[in-house]
VEXGUBA-656718 format. One line per field, with one value per residue (C-alpha): x, z, y; residue number from 1. Coordinates in steps of 0.5 Angstrom, whole numbers, plus 500, padded with zeros to 3 digits. Example, Ala and Ser with C-alpha at 12.3 -4.5 7.8 and 13.67 -1.06 7.14 Angstrom:
<drenkols>
u <- 525_527 $
w <- 516_514 $
v <- 491_498 $
fike <- 1_2 $
</drenkols>
This chain:
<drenkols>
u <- 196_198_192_197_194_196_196_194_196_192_196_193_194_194_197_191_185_181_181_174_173_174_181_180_187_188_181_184_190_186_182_185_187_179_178_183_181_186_185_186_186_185_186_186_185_177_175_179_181_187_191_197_195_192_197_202_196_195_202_204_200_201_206_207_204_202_203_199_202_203_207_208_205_202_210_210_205_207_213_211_207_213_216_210_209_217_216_212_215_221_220_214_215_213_211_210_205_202_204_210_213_212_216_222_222_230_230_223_227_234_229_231_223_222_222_219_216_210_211_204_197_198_192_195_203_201_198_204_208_204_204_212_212_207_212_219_220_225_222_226_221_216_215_213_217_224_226_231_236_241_242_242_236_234_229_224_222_215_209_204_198_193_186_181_176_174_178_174_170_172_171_168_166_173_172_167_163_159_165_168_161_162_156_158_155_152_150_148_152_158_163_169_170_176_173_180_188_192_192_194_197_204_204_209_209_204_207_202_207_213_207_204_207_201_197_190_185_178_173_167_160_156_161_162_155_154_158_154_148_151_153_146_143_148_150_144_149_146_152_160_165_171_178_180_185_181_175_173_180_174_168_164_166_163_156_156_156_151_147_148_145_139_137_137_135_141_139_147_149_156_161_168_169_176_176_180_177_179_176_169_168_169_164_158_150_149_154_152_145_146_150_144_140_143_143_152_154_161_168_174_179_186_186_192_193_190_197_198_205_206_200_204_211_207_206_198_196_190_189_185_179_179_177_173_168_169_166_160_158_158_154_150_148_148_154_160_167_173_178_185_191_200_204_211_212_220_220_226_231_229_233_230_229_225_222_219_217_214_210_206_205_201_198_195_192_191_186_184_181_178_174_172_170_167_163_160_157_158_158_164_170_178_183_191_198_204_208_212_218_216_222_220_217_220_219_224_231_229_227_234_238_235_235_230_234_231_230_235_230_224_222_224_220_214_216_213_206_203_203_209_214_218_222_227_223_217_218_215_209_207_207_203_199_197_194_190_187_185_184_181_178_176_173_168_167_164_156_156_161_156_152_157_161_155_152_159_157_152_152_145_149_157_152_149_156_159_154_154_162_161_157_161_167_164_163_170_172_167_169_177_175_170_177_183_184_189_193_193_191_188_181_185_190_184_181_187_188_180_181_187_183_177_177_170_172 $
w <- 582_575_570_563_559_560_552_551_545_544_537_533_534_526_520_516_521_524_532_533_541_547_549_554_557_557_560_566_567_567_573_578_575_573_580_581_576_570_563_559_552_549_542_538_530_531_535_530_523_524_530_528_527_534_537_534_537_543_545_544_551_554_560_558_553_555_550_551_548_548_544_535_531_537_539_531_532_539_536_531_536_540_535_533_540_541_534_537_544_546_553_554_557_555_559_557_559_558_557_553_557_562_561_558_562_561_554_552_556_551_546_545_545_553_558_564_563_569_569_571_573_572_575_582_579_573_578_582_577_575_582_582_576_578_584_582_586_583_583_588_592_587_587_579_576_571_569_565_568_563_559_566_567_574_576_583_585_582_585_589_585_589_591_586_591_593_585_581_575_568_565_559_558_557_550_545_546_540_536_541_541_535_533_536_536_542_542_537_542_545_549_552_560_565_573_574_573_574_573_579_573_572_564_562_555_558_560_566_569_569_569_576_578_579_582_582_584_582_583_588_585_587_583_576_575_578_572_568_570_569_561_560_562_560_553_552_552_551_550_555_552_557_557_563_564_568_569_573_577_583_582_588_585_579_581_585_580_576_581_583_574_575_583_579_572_569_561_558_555_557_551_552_559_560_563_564_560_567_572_568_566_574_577_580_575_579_576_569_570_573_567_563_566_565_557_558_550_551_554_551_553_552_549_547_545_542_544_552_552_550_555_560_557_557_564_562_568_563_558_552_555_559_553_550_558_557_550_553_558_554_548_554_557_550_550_547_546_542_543_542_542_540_535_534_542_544_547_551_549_542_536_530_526_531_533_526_527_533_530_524_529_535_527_526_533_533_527_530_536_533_529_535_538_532_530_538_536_530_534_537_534_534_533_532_534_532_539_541_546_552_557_564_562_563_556_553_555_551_545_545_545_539_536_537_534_540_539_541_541_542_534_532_538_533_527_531_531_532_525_522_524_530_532_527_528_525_517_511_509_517_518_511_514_521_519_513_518_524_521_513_515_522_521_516_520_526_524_528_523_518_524_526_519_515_521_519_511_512_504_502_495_499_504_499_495_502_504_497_497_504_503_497_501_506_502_500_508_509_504_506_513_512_506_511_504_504_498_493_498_492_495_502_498_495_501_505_499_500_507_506_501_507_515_515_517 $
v <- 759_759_758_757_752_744_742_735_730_723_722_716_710_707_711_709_711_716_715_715_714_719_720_716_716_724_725_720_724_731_728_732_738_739_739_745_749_749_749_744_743_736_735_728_727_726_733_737_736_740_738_740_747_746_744_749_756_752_751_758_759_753_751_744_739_732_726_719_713_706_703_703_708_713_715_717_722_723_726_731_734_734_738_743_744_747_750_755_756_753_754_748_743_737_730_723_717_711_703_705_711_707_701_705_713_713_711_716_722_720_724_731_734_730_733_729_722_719_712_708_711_718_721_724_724_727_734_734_734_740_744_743_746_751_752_751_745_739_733_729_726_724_717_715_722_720_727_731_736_739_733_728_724_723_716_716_709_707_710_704_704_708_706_709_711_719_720_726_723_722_730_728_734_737_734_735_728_728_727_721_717_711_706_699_692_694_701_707_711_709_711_708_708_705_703_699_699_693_685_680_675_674_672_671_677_682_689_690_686_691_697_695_689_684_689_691_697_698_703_702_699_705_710_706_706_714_714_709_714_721_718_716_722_727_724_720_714_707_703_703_699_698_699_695_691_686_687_681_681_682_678_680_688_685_683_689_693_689_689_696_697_693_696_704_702_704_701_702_696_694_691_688_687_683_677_670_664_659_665_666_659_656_662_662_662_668_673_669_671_678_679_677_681_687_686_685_684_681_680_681_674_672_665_666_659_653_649_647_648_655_657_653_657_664_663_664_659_656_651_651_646_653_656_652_651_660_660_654_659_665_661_659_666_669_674_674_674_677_672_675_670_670_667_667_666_665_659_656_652_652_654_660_654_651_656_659_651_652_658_654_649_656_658_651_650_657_655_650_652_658_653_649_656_659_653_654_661_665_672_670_674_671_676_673_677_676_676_683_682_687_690_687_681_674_672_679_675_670_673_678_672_669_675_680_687_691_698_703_710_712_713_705_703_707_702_696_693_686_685_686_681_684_677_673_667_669_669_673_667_668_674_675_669_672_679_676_671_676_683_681_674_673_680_678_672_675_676_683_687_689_692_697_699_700_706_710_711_717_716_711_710_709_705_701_700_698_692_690_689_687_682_679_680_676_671_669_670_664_660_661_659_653_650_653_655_662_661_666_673_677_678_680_685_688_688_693_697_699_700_705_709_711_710_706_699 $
fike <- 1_2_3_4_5_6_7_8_9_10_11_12_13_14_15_16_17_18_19_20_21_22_23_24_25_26_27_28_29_30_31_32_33_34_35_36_37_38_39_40_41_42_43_44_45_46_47_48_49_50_51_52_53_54_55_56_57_58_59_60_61_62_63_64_65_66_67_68_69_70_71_72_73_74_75_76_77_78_79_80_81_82_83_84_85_86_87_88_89_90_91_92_93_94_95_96_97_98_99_100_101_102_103_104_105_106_107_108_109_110_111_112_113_114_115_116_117_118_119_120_121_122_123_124_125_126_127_128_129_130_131_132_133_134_135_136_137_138_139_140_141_142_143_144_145_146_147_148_149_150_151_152_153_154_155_156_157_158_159_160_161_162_163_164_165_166_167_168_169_170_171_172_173_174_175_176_177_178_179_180_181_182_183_184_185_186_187_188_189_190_191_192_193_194_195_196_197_198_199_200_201_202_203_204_205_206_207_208_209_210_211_212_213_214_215_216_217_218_219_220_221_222_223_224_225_226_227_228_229_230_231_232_233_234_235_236_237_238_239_240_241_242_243_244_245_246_247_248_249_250_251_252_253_254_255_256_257_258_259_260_261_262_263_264_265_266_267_268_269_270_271_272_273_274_275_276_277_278_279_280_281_282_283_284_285_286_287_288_289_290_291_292_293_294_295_296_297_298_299_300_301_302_303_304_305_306_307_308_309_310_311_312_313_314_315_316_317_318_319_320_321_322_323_324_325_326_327_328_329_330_331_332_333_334_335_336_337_338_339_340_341_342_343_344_345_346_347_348_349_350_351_352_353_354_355_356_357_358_359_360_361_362_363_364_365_366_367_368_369_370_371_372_373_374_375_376_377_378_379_380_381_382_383_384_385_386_387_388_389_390_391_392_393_394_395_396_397_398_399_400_401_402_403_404_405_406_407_408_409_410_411_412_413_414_415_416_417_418_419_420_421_422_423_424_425_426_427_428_429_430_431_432_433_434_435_436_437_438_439_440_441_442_443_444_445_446_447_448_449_450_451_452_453_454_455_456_457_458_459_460_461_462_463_464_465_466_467_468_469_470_471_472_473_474_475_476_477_478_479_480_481_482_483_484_485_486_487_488_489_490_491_492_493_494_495_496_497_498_499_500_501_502_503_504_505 $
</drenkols>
């Protein structure tokens, strides 16, 4: 077997901060080539201060670099990876993973720097690509693997999602942990953790749909929490937040899996468990309390909207009233909720005019369900999104025909973000309005913040300048919120040039 190095990138998926979790992604695709023996280097912005230099050593002995990325800001780091890599051998080849491969191969592989892209779950395909490499073999049979020859690009039909039973744990231990541990609302000592790829719903915005086509797998009750187990005894971890897709797509697996927790005394705390407002609202007060009982800090919820027609549009098959039974429950059973939610939705058979109408009309509702929500628990936190069209959702055709500029390459995909006004409808005073809302004051709203920002500060004087300003900070959020007043955003742009200078918050 050749024993060359698999060079692993997880760029940053923001300019302005420090990744802070478990590359949690690369250590996914890295499952099967542990079992086999190969080495791996993993480098990301938080395990060493100069990874570019990193990457530039490592590559010189390496056989292939891989890069993981979703779409924006991650692609841009992606690229200059890329670059270093070939800087040093010209000879590596280099693969693409990820949400944003995933939806666009042909397109990724245009990239002169790429040479192979695995589209959707990568575990296996990612390690047979690696063996044919390994072998010399061309990649004709292998479903999931586009490719380049010669300036060609070569398409295999998707992989089915395979079952995740008998798959290798996560390695953790390819990286160093204590530097992807992070403070969190619900631990001193978190890290993040997958158990399921997939979603069965069909909304009508989401790229889970075009990546795994309405499917869904989970591992088994007893593995997660062998994981759980493993976490707590080897990392000393007391806290797991999740990076499901839908964590509750199955809820018998789900009580399994609490039940499992409570029958071996596992003590891990569990945050941002995905699920469906209208699913959690209409099940059963057994699942509640086992959550209960294991101590389950929150759920990561689509609301999406506060106005039944663009649920209905977006195909979302909730209505808010769901989302107003969720909160209750959750309120009740003392857990809660990051409510996440879209505007700027092209919805059909409307003019630009009418849409940019239609998008002040999603922001109010918005507005005015988060109010009703919050009023409920203030340990809830809302989060608002400026709509991104995505290729194979149902909602892309339309955004194209009411004129969405679509990125012609990979680096303009890398200019996108959900906050930055990606679709013509969408004018300056809202995409100016919908981040103030969501990153400076829903942030200062949520009672918890100041919990997890202020353990960052190692510094007692910074920390004591931090809370103080925090403190004050909050004051004016609150006070913007209770009068809907957001006029005037100087306190805000003080706010994110404080956030350009450090990496706290």
């Amino acid at each position: 077997m050749i024993k060359e190095t698999i060079l692993l990138y997880n760029p940053s998926p923001e300019p302005e901060r420090k990744t802070t979790d478990v590359p949690l992604s690369l250590l996914c695709a890295s499952k099967v080539l542990d079992k086999e023996g190969y080495k791996i280097k993993i480098v990301a912005d938080n395990l060493y201060d100069n990874h570019m230099d990193i990457i530039h050593e490592t590559a010189k002995d390496s056989r292939v670099l891989g890069i993981s990325s979703l779409t924006g800001y991650q692609i841009l780091g992606g690229l200059e990876a890329c670059r270093v890599a070939k800087q040093a051998n010209k000879d590596i080849k280099i693969i693409w993973g990820g949400y944003h491969p995933s939806i666009f191969p042909a397109q990724t592989l245009e990239n002169p720097y790429i040479d192979i892209v695995v589209k959707g779950k990568g575990e296996k395909a990612f390690y047979e690509v690696i063996k044919k490499l390994d072998e010399g073999g061309n990649f004709n049979d292998m479903p999931g693997i586009h490719w380049k020859e010669d300036g060609q690009i070569f398409s295999n039909p998707d992989r089915p999602l395979e079952k995740m039973e008998g798959s290798p744990q996560i390695p953790y231990h390819l990286v160093d942990v204590e530097k992807c541990l992070y403070p969190s609302e619900f631990g001193k000592r978190t890290i993040s953790y997958v158990s399921s790829y997939g979603c069965p719903y069909k909304c009508g915005f989401c790229c889970e749909v075009s990546v795994y086509h309405q499917r869904w797998v989970g591992l088994d009750a007893k593995s997660v929490v062998d994981d759980f187990e493993r976490l707590e005894k080897e990392y000393k971890v007391d806290a797991i937040g999740f990076y499901d897709s839908l964590f509750f797509a199955n809820i018998k697996r789900s009580k399994a899996i609490f039940r499992e927790m409570l029958d071996r005394g596992v003590k891990v705390r569990l945050g941002n468990l995905d699920g469906r407002s209208k699913q959690l609202a209409d099940a059963d007060d057994e699942l509640w309390e086992l959550m209960r009982e294991t101590r389950t800090y929150s759920i990561f919820c689509g609301a999406e909207s506060g106005d039944d027609e663009t649920l209905e549009a977006m195909t979302k098959e909730i209505v808010v009233e769901d989302n107003y039974r969720f909160a209750d429950r959750c309120h009740k059973y003392g857990i809660k909720v990051v409510f996440g939610s879209m505007v700027g939705l092209p919805l059909a058979n409307h003019s630009i005019k009418e849409l940019t109408q239609k998008t002040d009309d999603q922001i109010e509702s918005n507005i005015q369900m988060f109010d009703t929500i919050l009023s409920k628990d203030k340990r809830h936190r809302a989060q608002i999104f400026i709509y991104c069209p995505y290729p194979g959702t149902s909602m892309y055709e339309d955004s194209i025909r009411l004129g969405f500029k679509e990125p012609k390459n990979l680096i303009e995909w890398g200019k996108i973000t959900y906050f930055e006004r990606p679709v013509p409808w969408v004018n300056k005073s809202q995409g100016r309005l919908v981040p103030m809302i969501s990153n400076y004051i829903f942030m200062f709203l949520d009672s918890d913040t100041i919990v997890w920002a202020k353990v960052k500060i190692k510094n007692k004087i910074f920390r004591a300048i931090f809370i103080c300003f925090f403190q004050t900070a909050s004051f004016i959020a609150r006070l913007r919120w209770k009068y809907k007043f957001f006029q005037l955003p100087i306190d805000y742009k003080l706010f994110t040039f404080a956030k350009s200078v450090n990496r706290w918050i």
